[in-house]
C-alpha positions as protocol buffer text, in pm:
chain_id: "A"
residue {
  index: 1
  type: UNK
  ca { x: 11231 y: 3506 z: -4079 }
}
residue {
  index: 2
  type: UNK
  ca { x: 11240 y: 3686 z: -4403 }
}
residue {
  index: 3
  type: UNK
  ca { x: 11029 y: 3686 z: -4699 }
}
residue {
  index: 4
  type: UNK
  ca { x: 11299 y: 3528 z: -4936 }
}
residue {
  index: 5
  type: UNK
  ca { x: 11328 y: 3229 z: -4733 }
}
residue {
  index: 6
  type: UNK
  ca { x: 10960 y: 3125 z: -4639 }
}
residue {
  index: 7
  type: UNK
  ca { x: 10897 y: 3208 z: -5061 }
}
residue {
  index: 8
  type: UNK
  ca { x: 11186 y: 2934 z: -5114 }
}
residue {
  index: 9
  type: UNK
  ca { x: 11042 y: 2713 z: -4834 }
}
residue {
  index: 10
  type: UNK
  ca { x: 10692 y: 2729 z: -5013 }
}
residue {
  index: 11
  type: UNK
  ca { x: 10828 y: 2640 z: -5331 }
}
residue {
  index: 12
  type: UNK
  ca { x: 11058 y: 2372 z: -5216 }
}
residue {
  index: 13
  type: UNK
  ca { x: 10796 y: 2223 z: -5015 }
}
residue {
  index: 14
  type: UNK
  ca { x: 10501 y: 2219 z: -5321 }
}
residue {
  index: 15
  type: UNK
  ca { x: 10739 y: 2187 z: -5637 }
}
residue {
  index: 16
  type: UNK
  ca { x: 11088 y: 2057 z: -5519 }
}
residue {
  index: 17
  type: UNK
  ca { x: 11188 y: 1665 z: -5551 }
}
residue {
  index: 18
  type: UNK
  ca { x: 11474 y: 1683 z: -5298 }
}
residue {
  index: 19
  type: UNK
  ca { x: 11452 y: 1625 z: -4947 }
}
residue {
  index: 20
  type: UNK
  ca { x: 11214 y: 1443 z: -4748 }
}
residue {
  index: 21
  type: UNK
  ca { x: 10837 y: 1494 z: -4570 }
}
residue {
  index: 22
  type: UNK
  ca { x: 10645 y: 1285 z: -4267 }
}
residue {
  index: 23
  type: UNK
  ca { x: 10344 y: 1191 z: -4295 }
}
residue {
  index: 24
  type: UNK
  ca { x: 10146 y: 1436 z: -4107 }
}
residue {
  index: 25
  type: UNK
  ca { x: 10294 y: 1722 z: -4340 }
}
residue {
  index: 26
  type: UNK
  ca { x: 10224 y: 1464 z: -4602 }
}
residue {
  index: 27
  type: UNK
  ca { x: 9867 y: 1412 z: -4567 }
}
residue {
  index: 28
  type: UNK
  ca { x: 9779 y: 1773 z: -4466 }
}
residue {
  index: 29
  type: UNK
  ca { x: 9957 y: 1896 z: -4791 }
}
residue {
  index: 30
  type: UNK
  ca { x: 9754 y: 1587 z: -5009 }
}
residue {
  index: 31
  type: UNK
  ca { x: 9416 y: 1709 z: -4833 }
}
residue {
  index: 32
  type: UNK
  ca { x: 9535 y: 2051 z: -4953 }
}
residue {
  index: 33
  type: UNK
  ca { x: 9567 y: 1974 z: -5269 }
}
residue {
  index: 34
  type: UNK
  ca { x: 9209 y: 1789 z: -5306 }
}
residue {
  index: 35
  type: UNK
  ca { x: 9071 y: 2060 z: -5136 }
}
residue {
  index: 36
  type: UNK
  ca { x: 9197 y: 2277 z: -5422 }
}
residue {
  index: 37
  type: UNK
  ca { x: 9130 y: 2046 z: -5763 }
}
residue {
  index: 38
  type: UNK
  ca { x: 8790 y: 1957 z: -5536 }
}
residue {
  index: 39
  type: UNK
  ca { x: 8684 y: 2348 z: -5570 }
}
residue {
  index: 40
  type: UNK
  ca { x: 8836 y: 2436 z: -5895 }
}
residue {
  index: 41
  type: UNK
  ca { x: 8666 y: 2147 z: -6102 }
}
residue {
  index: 42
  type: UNK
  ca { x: 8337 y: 2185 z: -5941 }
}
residue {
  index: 43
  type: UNK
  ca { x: 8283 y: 2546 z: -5895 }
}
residue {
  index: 44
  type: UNK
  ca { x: 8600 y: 2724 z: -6196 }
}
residue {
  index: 45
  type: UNK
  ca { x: 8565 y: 2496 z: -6465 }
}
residue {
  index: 46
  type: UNK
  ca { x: 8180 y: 2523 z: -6492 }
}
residue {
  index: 47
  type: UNK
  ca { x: 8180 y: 2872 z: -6429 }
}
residue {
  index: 48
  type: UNK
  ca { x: 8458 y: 2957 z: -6629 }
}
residue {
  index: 49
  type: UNK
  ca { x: 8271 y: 2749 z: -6936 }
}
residue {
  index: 50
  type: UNK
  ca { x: 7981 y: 2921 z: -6903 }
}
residue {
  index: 51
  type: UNK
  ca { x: 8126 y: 3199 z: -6964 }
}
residue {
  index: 52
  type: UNK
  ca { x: 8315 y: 3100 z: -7252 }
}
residue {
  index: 53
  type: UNK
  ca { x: 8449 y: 2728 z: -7354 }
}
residue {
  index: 54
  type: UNK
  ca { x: 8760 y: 2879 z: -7466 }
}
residue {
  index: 55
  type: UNK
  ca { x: 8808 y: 3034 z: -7095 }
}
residue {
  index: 56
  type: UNK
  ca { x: 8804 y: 2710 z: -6996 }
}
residue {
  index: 57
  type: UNK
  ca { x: 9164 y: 2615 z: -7111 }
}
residue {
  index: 58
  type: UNK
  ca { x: 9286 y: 2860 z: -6896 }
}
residue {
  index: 59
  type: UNK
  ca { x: 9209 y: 2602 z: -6632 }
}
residue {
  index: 60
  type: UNK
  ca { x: 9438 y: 2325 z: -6749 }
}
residue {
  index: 61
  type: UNK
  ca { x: 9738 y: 2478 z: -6617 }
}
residue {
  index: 62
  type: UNK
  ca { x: 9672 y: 2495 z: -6306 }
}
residue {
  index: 63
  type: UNK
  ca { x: 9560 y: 2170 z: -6307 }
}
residue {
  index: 64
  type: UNK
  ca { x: 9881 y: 2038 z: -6440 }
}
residue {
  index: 65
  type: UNK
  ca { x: 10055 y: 2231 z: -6163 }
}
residue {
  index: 66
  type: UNK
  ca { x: 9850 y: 2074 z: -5900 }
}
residue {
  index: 67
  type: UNK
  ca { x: 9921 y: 1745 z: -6014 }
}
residue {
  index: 68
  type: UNK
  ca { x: 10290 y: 1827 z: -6014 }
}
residue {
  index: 69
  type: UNK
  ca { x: 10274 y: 1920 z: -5644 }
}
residue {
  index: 70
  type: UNK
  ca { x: 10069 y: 1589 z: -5565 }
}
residue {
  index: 71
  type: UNK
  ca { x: 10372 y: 1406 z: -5751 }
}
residue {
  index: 72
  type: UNK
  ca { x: 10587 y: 1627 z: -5579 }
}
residue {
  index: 73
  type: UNK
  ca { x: 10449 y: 1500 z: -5203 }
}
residue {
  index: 74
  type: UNK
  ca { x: 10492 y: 1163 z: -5295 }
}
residue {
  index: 75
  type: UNK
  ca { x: 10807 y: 1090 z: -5425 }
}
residue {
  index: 76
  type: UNK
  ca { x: 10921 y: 1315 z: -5087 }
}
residue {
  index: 77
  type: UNK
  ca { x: 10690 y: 1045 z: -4883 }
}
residue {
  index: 78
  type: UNK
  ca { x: 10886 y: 782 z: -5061 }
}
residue {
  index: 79
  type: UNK
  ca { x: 11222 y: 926 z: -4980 }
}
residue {
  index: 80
  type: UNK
  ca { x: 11139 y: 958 z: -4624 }
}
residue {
  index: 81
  type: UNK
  ca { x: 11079 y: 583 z: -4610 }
}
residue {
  index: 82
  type: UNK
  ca { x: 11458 y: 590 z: -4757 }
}
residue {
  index: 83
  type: UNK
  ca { x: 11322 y: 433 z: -5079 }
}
residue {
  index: 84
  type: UNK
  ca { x: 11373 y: 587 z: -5440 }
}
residue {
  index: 85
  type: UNK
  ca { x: 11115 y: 813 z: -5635 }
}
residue {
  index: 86
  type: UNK
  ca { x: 11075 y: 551 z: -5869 }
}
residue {
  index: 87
  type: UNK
  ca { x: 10818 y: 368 z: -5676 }
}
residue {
  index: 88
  type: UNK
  ca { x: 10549 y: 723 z: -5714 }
}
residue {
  index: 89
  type: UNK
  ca { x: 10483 y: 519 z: -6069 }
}
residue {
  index: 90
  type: UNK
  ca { x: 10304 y: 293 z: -5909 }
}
residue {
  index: 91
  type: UNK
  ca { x: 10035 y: 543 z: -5824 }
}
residue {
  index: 92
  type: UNK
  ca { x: 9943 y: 546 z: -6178 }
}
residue {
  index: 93
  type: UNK
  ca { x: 9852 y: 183 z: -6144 }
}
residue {
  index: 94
  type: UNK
  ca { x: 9470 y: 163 z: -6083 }
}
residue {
  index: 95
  type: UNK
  ca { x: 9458 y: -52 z: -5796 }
}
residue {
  index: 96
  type: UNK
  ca { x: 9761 y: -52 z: -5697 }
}
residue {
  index: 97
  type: UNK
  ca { x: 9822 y: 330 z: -5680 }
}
residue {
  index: 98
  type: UNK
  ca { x: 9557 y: 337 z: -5429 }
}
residue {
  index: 99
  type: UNK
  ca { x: 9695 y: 28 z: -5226 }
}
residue {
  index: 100
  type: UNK
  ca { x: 10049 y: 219 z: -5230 }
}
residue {
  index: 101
  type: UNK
  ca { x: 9952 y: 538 z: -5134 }
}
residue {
  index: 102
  type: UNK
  ca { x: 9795 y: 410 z: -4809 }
}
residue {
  index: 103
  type: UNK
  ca { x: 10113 y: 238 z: -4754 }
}
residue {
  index: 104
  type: UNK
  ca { x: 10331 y: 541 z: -4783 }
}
residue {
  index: 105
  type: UNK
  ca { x: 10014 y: 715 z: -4487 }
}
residue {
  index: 106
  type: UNK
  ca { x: 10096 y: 395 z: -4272 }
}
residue {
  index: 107
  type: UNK
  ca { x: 10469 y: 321 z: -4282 }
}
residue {
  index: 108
  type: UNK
  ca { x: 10668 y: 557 z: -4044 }
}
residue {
  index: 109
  type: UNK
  ca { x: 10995 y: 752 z: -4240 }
}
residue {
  index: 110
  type: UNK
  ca { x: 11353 y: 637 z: -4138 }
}
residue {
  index: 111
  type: UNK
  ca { x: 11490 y: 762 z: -3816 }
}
residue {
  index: 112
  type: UNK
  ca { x: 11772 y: 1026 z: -3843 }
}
residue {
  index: 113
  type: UNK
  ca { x: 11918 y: 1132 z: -4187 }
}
residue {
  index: 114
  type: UNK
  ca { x: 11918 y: 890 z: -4479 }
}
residue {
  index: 115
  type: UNK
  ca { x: 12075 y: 910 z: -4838 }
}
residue {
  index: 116
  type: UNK
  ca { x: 11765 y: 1162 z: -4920 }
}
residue {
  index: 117
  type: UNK
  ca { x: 11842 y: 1416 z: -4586 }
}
């Protein structure tokens, strides 16, 4: 394989809304990503602010990028299960974000291509 397409399968994988994921990719990438925002808010962001509190704002982007990746995951979770992105707003729900995203861990994808690939 060459190094242009693994780069654009990386990319499309974290930051892409097309297409769709299982759930074992799916859960490995979520784990991943809490691994990640686990370590960089307990160990960066008080580092980084004791060094200096403005150093500390360097820290929201990346943030914001690994919540776009969790959003990301999802709305390809919800597109395996041949259902629209829409439903990812329920995550923001309290509750029922949590009661959802179990669901989309539980519920197998469609068999064989759907209207999302």
């Amino acid at each position: 394989m060459n190094y242009y397409f693994e780069q654009r399968k990386f990319t499309r994988f974290w930051f892409g809304f097309s297409g769709r994921i299982s759930r074992w990719p799916f859960l490995l990438g979520f784990l991943g990503l809490l691994v990640a925002f686990g370590f960089f808010t307990v160990v960066m962001i008080p580092i980084m602010h004791s060094i200096s509190p403005i150093l500390m704002l360097l820290t929201y982007p990346f943030l914001a990028i690994l919540i776009w990746s969790a959003f990301t995951l999802k709305i390809k979770r919800w597109h395996d299960m041949d259902r629209s992105g829409f439903h990812v707003l329920l995550s923001l729900i309290p509750v029922i974000g949590a009661i959802f995203f179990f669901i989309i861990l539980i519920i197998p994808g469609t068999f064989g291509k759907n209207r999302y690939g």
